[in-house]
N, C-alpha and C positions, 0 to 999 in steps of 0.2 A: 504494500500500500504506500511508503513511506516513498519506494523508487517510483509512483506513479504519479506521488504530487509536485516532486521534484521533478520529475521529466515536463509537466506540464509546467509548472513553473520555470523552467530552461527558455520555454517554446516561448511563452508569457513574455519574458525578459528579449528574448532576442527579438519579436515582434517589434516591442517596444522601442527597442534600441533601434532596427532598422527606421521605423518613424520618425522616430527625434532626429536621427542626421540626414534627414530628406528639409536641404533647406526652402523655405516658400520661393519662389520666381517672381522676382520683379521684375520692372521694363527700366530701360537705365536713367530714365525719368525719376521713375520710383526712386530707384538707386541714387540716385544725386540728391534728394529729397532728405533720403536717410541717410546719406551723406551729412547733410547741410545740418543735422539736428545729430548729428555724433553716435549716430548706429551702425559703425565700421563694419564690425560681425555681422550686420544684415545685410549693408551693401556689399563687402566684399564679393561673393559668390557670383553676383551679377558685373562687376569690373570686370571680372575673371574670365566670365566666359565672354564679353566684350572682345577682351584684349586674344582670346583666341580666333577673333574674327580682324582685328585692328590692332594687329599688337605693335605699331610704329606711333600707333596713337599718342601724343604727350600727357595731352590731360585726364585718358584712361590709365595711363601706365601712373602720371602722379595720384588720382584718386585711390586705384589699390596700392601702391605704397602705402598711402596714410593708414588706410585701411590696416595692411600689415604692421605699420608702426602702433599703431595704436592696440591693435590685439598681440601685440608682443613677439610677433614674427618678423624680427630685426634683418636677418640674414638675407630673407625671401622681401624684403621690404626695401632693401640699398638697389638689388637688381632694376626693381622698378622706378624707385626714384631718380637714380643713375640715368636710365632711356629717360625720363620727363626732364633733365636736368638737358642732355643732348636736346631734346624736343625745344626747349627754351621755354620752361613752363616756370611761370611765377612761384616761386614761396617752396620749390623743391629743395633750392640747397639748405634751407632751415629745417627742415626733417631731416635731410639727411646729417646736419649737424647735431640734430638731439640724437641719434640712431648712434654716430660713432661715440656722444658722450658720452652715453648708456651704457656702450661694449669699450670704455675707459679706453678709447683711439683719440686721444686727445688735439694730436697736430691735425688730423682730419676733420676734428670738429670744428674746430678753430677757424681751419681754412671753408670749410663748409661755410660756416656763418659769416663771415669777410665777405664770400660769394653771395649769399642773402644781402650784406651789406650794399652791394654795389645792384641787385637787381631792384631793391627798393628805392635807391640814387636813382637810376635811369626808369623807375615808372615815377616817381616824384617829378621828375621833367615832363615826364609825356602828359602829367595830370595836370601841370602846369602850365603847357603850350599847348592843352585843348580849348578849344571854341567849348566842347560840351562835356565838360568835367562832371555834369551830374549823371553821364552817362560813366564815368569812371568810376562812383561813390564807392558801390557797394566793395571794388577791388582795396579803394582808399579807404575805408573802414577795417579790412581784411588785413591787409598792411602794415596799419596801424598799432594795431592787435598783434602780430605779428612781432612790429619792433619793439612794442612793450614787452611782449614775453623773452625775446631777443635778451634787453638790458636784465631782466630776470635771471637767465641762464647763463650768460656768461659771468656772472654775480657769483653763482652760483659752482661752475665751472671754476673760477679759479680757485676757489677753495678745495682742489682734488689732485692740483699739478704739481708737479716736482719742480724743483729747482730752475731746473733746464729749462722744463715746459712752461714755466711761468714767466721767463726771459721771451721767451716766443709768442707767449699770450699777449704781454703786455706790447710787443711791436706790432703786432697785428691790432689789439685793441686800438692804440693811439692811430694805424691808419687809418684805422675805421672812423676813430672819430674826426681826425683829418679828412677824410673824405665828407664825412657828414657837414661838418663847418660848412665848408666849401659847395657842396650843396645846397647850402641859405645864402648863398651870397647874391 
């Protein structure tokens, strides 16, 4: 009797199990959607199979990065970011700067975020020498948010470097803020 509620209960459980990782199908609508509202785990599945049709794509390749960064798949998460970064996709080298923080790649983070530095310089121009910058907003909002958390993490960041790495930090910081100055002028 005891091998027959168990054998049902095996059946019971693998059921179950097979259900639960049948994820829902979005349309990549959806998926930008649940993007936009920080449902990475939901979107992901659908970037994913996107990028099996478009995988030169920038902004499907940077979406599931985030995606991967943010569910913890660091490794599977540089690949894609890496291609959006080639694509020339906004606000990739900042992920990819918290990804090598996380996996203590310090000079790659560094340099990562410099990179961030300079793609936020050159759309602060374009949003600048637009006719219709309120067509810009929502990116210059994004940005924004962006460079704040930015001065966060490298705040943050140097409290984790060595000797060496913190000689490095701080030349790169000051270009950055060099470059920044010179930005407002």
């Amino acid at each position: 009797m005891h091998k027959g509620f168990a054998i049902i209960g095996a059946i019971m459980l693998a059921i179950t199990s097979i259900f639960s990782l049948q994820a829902e199908v979005y349309t990549l609508d959806e998926a930008r959607q649940l993007f936009d509202e920080g449902r990475y785990s939901e979107a992901a599945p659908t970037f994913e199979r996107e990028l099996k049709k478009k995988s030169n794509n920038g902004t499907l390749n940077y979406n599931y990065g985030v995606c991967l960064y943010h569910i913890g798949r660091y490794g599977d998460a540089i690949k894609y970011l890496d291609k959006a970064v080639s694509r020339k996709v906004d606000k990739a080298h900042f992920y990819l700067g918290e990804i090598y923080a996380t996996l203590y790649r310090f000079d790659e983070a560094i340099d990562a975020y410099e990179s961030f530095i300079d793609e936020y310089i050159a759309f602060m121009k374009t949003y600048a020498e637009s006719d219709n910058s309120l067509a810009l907003l929502a990116d210059y909002v994004k940005f924004a948010a962006k460079l704040e958390e930015y001065d966060h993490k490298m705040d943050k960041l140097e409290e984790e470097l060595t000797d060496e790495e913190d000689i490095y930090f701080l030349e790169v910081l000051n270009r950055c803020n060099v470059k920044l100055l010179e930005s407002m002028q």
